[in-house]
Backbone as JSON Lines, residues from 0, in Angstrom:
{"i":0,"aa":"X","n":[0.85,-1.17,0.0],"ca":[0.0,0.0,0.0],"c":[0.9,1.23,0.0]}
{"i":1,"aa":"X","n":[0.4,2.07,-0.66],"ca":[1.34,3.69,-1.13],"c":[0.21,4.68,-0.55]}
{"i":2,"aa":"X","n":[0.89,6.12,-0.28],"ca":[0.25,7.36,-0.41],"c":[0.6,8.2,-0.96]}
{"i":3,"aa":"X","n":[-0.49,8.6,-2.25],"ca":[0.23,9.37,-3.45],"c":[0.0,10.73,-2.89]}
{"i":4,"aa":"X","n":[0.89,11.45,-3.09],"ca":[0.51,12.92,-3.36],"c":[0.14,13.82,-2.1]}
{"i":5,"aa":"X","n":[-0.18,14.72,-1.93],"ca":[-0.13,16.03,-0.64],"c":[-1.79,15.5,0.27]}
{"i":6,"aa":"X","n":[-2.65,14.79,-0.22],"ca":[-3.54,14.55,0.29],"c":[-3.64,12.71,0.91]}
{"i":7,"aa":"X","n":[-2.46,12.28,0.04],"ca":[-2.35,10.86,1.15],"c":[-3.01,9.95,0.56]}
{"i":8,"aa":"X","n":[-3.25,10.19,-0.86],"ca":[-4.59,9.08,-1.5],"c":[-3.82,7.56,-1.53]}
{"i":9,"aa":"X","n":[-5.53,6.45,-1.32],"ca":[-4.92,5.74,-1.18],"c":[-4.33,4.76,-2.46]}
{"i":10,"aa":"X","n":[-3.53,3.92,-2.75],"ca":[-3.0,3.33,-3.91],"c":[-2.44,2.14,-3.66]}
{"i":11,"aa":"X","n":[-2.33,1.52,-4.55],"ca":[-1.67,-0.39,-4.39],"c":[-0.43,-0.23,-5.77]}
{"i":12,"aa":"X","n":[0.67,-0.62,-5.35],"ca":[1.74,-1.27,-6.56],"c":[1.59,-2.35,-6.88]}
{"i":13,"aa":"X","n":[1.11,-2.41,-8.28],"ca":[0.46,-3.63,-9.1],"c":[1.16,-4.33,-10.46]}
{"i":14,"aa":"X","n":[2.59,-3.58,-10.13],"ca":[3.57,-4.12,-10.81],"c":[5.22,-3.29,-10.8]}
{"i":15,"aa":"X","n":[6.12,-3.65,-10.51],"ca":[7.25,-3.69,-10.84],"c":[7.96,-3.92,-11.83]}
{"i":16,"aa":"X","n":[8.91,-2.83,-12.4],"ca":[9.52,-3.33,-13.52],"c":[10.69,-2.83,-13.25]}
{"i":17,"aa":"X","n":[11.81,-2.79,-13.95],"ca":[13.54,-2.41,-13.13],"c":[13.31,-1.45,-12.01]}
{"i":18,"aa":"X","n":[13.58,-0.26,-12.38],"ca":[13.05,0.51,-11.12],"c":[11.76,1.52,-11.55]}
{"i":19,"aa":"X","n":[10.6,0.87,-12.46],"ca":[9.64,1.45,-12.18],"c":[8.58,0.86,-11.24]}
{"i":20,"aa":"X","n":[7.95,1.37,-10.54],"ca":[6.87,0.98,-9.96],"c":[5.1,1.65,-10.64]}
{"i":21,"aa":"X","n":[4.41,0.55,-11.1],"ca":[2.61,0.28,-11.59],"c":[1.98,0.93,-10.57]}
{"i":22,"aa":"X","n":[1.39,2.12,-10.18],"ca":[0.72,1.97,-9.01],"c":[-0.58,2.09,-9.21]}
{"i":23,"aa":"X","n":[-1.79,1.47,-9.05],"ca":[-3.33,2.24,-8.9],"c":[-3.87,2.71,-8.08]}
{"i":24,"aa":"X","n":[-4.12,4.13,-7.8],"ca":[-4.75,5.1,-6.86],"c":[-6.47,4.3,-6.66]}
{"i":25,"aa":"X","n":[-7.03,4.17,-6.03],"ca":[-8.24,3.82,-5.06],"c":[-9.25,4.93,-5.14]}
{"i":26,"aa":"X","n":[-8.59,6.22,-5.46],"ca":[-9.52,7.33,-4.85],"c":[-9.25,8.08,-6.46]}
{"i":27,"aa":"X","n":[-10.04,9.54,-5.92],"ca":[-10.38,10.39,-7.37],"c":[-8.79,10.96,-7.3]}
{"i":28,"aa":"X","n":[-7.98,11.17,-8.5],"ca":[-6.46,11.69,-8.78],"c":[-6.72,12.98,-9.26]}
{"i":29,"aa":"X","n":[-7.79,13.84,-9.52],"ca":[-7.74,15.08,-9.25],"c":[-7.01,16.24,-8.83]}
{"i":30,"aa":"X","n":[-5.49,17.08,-9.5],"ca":[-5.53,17.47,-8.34],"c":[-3.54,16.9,-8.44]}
{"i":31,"aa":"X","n":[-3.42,15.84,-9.09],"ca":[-1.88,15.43,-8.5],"c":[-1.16,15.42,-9.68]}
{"i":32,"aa":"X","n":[-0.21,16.18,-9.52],"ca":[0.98,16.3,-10.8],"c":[1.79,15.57,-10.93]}
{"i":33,"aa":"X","n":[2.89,15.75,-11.81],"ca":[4.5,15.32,-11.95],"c":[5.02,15.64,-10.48]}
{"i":34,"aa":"X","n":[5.77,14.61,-10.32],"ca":[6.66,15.3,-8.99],"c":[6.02,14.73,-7.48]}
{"i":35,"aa":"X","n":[4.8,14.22,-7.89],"ca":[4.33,14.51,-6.21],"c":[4.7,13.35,-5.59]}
{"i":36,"aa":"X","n":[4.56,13.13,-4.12],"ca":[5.63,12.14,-3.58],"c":[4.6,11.17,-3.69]}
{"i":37,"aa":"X","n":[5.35,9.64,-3.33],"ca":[4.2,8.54,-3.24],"c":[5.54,7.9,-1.52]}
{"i":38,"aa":"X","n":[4.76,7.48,-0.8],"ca":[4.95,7.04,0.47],"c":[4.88,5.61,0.68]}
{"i":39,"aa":"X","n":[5.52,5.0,0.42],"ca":[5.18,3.0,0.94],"c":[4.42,3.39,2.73]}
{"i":40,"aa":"X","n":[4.18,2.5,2.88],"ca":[2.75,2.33,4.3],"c":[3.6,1.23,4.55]}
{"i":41,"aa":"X","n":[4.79,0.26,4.06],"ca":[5.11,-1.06,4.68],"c":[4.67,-1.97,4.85]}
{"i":42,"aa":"X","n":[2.95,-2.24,4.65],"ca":[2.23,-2.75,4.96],"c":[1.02,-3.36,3.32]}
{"i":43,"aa":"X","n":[0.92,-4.11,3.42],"ca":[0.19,-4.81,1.89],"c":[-1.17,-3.79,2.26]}
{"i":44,"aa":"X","n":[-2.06,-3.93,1.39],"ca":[-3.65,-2.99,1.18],"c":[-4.03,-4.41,1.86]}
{"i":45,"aa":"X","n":[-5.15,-4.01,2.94],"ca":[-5.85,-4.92,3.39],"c":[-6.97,-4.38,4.02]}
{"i":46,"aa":"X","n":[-8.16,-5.04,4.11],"ca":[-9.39,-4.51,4.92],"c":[-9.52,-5.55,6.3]}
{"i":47,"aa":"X","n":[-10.39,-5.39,7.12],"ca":[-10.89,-6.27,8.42],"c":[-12.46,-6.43,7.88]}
{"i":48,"aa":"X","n":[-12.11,-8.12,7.49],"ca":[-13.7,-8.49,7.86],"c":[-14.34,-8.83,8.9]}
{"i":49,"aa":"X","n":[-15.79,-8.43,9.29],"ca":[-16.18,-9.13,10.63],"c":[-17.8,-8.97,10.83]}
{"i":50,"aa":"X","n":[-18.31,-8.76,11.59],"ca":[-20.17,-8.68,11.31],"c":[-20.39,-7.31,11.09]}
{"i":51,"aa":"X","n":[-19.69,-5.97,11.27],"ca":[-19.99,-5.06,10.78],"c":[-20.3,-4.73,9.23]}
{"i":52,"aa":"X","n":[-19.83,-5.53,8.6],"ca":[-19.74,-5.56,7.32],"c":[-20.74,-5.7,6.24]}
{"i":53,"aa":"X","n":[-21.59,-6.64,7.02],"ca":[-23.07,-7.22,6.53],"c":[-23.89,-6.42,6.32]}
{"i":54,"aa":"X","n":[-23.97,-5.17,7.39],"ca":[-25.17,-4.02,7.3],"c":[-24.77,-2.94,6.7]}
{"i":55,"aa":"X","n":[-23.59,-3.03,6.02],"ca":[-23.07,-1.2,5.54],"c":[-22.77,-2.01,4.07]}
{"i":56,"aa":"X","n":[-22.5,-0.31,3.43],"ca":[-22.27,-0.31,1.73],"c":[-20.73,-0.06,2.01]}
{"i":57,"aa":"X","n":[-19.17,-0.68,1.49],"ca":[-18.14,0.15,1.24],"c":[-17.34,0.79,0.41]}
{"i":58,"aa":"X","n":[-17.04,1.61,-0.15],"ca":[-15.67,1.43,-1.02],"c":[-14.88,0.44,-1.35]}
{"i":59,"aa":"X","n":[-14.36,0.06,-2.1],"ca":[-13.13,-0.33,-2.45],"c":[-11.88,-0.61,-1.71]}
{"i":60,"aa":"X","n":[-12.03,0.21,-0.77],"ca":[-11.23,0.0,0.87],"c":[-11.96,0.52,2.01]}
{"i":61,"aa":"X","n":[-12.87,-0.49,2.3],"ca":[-13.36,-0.45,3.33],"c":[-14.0,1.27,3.94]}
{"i":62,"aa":"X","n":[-14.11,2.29,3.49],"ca":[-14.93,3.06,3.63],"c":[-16.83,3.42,3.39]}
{"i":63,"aa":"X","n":[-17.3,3.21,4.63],"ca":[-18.63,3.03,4.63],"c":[-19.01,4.4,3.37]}
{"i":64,"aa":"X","n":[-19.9,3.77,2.7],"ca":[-20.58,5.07,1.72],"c":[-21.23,6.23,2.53]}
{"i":65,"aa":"X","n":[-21.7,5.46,3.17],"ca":[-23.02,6.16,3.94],"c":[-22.29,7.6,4.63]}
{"i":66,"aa":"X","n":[-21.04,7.48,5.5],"ca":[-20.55,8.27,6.18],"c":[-19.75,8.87,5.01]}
{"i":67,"aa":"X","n":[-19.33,9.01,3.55],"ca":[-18.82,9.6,2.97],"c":[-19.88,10.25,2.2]}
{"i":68,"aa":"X","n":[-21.19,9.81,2.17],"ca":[-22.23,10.81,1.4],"c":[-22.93,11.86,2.25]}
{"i":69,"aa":"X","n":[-22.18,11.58,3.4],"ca":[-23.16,12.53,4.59],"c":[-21.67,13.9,5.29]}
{"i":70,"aa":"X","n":[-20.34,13.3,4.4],"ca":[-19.75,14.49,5.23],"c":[-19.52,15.09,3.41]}
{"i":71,"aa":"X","n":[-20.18,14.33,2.34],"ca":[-19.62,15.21,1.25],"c":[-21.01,16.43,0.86]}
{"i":72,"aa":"X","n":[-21.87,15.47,1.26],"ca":[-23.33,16.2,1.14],"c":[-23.7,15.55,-0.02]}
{"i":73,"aa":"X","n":[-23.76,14.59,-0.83],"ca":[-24.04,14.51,-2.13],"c":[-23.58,12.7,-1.82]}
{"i":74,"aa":"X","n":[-23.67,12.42,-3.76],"ca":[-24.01,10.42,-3.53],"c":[-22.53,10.14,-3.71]}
């Protein structure tokens, strides 16, 4: 797992090649240029499954919809 850019978005490296790194951003890339930093996390992309899970809508990484349509105001 990576964090691209001044806002921390989230992203997975989905391939390696000599020293390039594939990465796919998770979130909207809006916003991020040439240059901007990307951060390793050390840690693989992973979510926690458990019974919370059953009653909510999420993202793509584990972000409930519900609480992202209610602090954006919109769907």
């Amino acid at each position: 797992m990576v964090y691209i850019g001044p806002h921390s978005l989230v992203g997975e490296i989905i391939k390696l090649e000599k020293d390039l790194a594939y990465i796919q951003c998770y979130e909207d890339t809006s916003g991020l240029t040439i240059d901007d930093k990307v951060r390793r996390s050390g840690n693989p992309l992973s979510v926690l499954l458990g019974p919370g899970i059953l009653n909510n809508i999420f993202d793509g990484i584990q972000r409930p919809l519900s609480t992202i349509a209610e602090e954006s105001q919109s769907v």
